[in-house]
N, C-alpha and C positions, 0 to 999 in steps of 0.2 A: 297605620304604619305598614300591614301586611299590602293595603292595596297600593303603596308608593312605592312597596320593594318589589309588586309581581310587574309595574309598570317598572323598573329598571331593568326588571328580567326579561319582557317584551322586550325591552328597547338594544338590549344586546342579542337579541335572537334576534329584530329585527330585519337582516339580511335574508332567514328562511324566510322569509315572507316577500319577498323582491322589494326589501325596503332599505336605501341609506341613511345613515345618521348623520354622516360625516365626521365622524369623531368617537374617542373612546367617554364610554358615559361615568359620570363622577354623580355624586347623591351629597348635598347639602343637608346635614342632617338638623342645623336648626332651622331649616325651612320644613322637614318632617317635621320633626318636634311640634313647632307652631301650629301646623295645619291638623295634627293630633288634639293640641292644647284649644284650639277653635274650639273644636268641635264635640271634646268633652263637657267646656263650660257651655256650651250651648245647652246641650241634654240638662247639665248640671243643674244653670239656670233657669230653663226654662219647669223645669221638675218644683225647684225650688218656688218659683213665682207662683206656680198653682197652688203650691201648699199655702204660700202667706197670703192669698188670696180667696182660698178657703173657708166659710161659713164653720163658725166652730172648730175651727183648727188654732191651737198655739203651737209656733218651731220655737224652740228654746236649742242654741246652738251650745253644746258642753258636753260632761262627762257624767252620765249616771250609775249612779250605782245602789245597791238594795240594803235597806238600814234596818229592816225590819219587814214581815210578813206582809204584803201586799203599800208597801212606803219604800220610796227611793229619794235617795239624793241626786241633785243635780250641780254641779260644781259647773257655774256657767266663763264661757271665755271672759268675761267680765272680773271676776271675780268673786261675784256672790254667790250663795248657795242659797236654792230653791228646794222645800220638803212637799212631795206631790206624793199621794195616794189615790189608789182607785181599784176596785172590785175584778177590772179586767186589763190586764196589763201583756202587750205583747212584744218581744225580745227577737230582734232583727239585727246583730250587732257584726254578723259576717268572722270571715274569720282573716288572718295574715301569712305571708310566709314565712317557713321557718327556718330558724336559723342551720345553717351544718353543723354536723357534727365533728367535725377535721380537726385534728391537730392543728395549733397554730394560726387558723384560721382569722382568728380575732386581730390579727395582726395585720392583717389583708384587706383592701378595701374591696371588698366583694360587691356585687349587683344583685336586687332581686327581679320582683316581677313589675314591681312600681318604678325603682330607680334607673333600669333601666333604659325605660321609655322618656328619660331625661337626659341622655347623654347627648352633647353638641357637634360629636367627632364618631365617626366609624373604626370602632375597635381594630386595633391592628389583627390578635389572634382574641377570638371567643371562646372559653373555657366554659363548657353549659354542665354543670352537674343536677342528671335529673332525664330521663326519657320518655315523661308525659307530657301531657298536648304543652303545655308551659315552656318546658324545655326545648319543643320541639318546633312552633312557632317561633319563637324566639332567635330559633338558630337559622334556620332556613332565610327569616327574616335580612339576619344578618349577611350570612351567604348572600346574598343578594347587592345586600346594599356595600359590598365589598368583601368583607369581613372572611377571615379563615376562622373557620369554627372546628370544633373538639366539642362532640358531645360522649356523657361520660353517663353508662346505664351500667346501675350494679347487677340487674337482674337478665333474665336470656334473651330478654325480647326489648324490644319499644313498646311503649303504649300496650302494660300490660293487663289491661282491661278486654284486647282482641285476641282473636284467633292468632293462631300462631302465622298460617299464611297472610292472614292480612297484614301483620307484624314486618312479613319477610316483605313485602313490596313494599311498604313505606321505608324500610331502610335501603331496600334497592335504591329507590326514587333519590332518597336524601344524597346517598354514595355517587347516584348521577351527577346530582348539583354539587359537588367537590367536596361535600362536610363528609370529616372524619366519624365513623361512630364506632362506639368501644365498647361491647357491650360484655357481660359479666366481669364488671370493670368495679374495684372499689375506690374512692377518695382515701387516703392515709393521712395526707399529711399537707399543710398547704405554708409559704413562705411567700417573702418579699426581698425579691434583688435586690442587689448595688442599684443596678441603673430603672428599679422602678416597673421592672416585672414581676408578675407572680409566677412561683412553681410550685405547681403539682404534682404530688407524688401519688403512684395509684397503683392497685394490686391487680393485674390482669391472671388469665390463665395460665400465662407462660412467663408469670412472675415481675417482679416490681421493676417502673417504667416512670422517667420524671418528665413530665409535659411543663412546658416555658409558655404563658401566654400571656396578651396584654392586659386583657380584662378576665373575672371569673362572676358569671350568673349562677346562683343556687337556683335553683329550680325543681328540689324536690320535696316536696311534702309543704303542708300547711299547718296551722294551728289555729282552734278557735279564740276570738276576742272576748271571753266569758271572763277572763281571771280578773279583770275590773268587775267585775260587776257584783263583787261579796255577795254570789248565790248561797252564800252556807246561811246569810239573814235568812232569808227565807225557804231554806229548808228545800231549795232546788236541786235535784239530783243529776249528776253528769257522771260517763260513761269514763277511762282512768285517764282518757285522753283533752278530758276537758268540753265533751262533745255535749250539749243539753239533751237529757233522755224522750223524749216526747211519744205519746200516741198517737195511733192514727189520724186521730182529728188533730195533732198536732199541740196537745196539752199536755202542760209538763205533771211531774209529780205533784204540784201544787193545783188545784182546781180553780180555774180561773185566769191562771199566768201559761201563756203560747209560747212558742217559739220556731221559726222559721226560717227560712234562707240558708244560708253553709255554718251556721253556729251549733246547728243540729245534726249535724254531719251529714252522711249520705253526699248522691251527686254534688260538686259544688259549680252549679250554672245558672246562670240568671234567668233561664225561664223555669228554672223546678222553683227560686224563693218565688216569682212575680205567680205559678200556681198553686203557691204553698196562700200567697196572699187571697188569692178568690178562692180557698178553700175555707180559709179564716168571714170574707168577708159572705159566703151562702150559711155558714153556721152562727155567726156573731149576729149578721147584720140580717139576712134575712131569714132565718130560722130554719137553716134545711139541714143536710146532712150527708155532707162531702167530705170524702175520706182522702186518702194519699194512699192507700191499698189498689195496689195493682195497677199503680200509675204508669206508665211506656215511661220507661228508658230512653231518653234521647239527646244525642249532643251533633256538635260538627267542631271537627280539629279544624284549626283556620293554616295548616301548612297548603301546597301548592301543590299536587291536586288537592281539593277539600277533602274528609275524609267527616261523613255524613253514618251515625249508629244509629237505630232504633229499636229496641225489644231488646233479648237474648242474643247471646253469640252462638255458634257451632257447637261450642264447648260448654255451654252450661245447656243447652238442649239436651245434649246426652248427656249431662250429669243427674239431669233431673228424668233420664228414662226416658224421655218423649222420644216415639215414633216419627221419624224428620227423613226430609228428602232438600237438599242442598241444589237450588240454581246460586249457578255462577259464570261469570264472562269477561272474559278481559274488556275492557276500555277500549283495545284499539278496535273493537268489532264494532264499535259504535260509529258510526258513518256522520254524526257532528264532529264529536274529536276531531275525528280525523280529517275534516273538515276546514278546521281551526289550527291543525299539529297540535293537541292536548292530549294527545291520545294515552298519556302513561296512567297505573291503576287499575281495578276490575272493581266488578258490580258483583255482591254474594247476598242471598236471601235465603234465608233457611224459613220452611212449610210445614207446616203439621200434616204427617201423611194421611193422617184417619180423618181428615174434615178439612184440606186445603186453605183454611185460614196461613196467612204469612204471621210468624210469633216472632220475625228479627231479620235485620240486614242490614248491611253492611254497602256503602258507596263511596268507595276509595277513587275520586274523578273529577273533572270538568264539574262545576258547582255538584260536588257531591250534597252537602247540604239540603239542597233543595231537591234533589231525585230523591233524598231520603224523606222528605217532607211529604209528597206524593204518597211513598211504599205511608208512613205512619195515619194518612189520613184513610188510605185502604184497610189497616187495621184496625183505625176508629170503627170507619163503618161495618167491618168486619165481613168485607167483599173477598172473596176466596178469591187466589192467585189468579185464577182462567178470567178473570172479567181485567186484569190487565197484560194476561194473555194475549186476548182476544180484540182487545179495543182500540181504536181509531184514534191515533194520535196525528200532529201536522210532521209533514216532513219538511226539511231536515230539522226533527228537534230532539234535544236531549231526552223527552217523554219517551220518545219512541222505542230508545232501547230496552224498555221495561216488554216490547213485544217480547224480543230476542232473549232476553234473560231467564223470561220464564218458557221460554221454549229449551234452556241450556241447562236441563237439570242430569246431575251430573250420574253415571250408575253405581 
């Protein structure tokens, strides 16, 4: 869906680019929808096919849950119930979003992060409550695909996981592409018109403000899917949020029983469950001794420029006392961007000053993602900054700028 909305945003920029369209562009959104819906059951199936294909594998498609110390029930779609026990038992059950907490709310037919991606019509106004990557995606999305969006952050920043500068250019970027953002903004209160609107009532700085929109997306916070699963049978401990407690090898209170993926809290992204999995399957299946201590931090926001993290920020570098020296460089010094016209965003790397290892950075840009991908495999190998200083990349390519960046450390 991100990639049919950056193609509509191409398609009305098209002009910078000495391109006509001949016409204002409209987005069919259950031709989205569909070419989303492809391509999920695709994964879906194709995941599914290997499993029931499987040497020793049973899928039992239902609801389990724990009737007793290493025994679970299975309440299958069918209706019968299956009693299955086993010595080692591991708990991948993800988690959902959560509901708001607004006044009134319940009255409202609000959007999450699933039902969203089901609508047939491009919202008149979008109401996003929530200013992480969830919210944030979502919105820009919409921006795009027509939509006047209102997003609504109770705290000072966006994506309060960054630097506060990285913070201020993504709202920059977002205030270019026309979305409203409201930030130290609370939700109060939420209602349903006469004619079939929602409003929102919300507490800003400079006091209460009712916003009118067509649709409202929650978008903030999640909950784990644990409270099925009668952990008190077996004596499994969770955190007051409902989060399973586990160790670093990823074992709960109970010796024997795992647990993985966003149920466990921590990051919630699909490549930390898929390395939380080969961390289970070098200790279960092959007998070694793989931890989740000290694993790289890594995500990428899918708004437009990408917005690509790996390690620590600025701010916990100096929380934690380390010795750091800050390269940083706007986007538009990057000679592809600009190239392209992508130029909006900057590239930040924070160094460890006493031994030039990279511990974090930041790529707000042109496939941030994948520049970040690069900086995270140089910290694999544990190649100090100067060897992509120094190094031979193809011109014009996006590697390149990694020259510039570490030549742009700041005094």
């Amino acid at each position: 869906m991100v990639a049919s909305a950056r193609v509509a945003y191409l398609t009305r920029r098209a002009a910078d680019y000495g391109v006509e369209t001949g016409g204002p562009v409209t987005v069919d959104m259950t031709v989205v929808r569909k070419r989303k819906r492809d391509i999920v059951e695709s994964f879906r199936g194709g995941s599914q096919s290997r499993l029931e294909h499987s040497e020793n594998v049973d899928l039992l498609m239902g609801e389990a849950y724990f009737v007793a110390p290493k025994v679970i029930e299975v309440r299958l779609r069918t209706g019968e119930v299956r009693q299955l026990s086993a010595e080692t038992i591991c708990l991948n059950v993800g988690e959902r979003p959560a509901p708001p907490r607004i006044e009134g709310v319940e009255q409202v037919p609000y959007l999450n992060s699933t039902t969203i991606m089901e609508l047939d019509q491009v919202p008149q106004h979008l109401l996003v409550l929530g200013g992480g990557y969830v919210g944030l995606e979502f919105g820009q999305m919409f921006r795009r695909f027509g939509s006047r969006v209102t997003i609504i952050q109770r705290g000072k920043q966006l994506l309060t996981r960054e630097d506060t500068d990285i913070a201020q250019e993504v709202t920059k970027i977002l205030r270019e592409d026309g979305i409203e953002v409201l930030l130290e903004t609370s939700a109060l209160k939420a209602a349903k018109t006469a004619d079939g609107q929602i409003q929102l009532t919300v507490r800003t700085s400079e006091g209460e403000r009712t916003l009118t929109g067509s649709h409202l997306l929650a978008a903030a916070g999640r909950i784990p899917n644990s409270d099925a699963l009668h952990l008190e049978a077996a004596a499994i401990k969770t955190d007051q949020r409902g989060y399973i407690q586990v160790n670093d090898r990823l074992e709960t209170s109970v010796p024997g029983i795992y647990a993985l993926g966003d149920v466990k809290g921590g990051p919630a992204f699909t490549h930390i469950s898929y390395d939380d999995f080969r961390i289970l399957r070098t200790n279960l299946i092959e007998h070694g001794n793989a931890s989740i201590a000290n694993r790289l931090l890594l995500y990428t926001v899918f708004i437009d420029p990408q917005l690509g993290r790996v390690g620590i920020t600025e701010t916990e570098a100096r929380q934690q006392g380390r010795h750091i020296k800050i390269a940083k460089m706007p986007m538009s010094y990057v000679a592809r961007a600009l190239e392209v016209d992508e130029s909006r965003g900057v590239m930040k790397a924070i160094v460890d000053a006493d031994n030039d290892q990279i511990i974090g950075a930041c790529i707000l840009g042109l496939e941030g993602g994948e520049i970040m991908s690069m900086l995270e495999i140089a910290m694999l190998g544990k190649l100090p900054y100067t060897v992509l200083r120094d190094g031979v990349f193809a011109h014009p390519t996006l590697a390149e700028s990694l020259n510039n960046l570490f030549s742009s450390f700041e005094s």
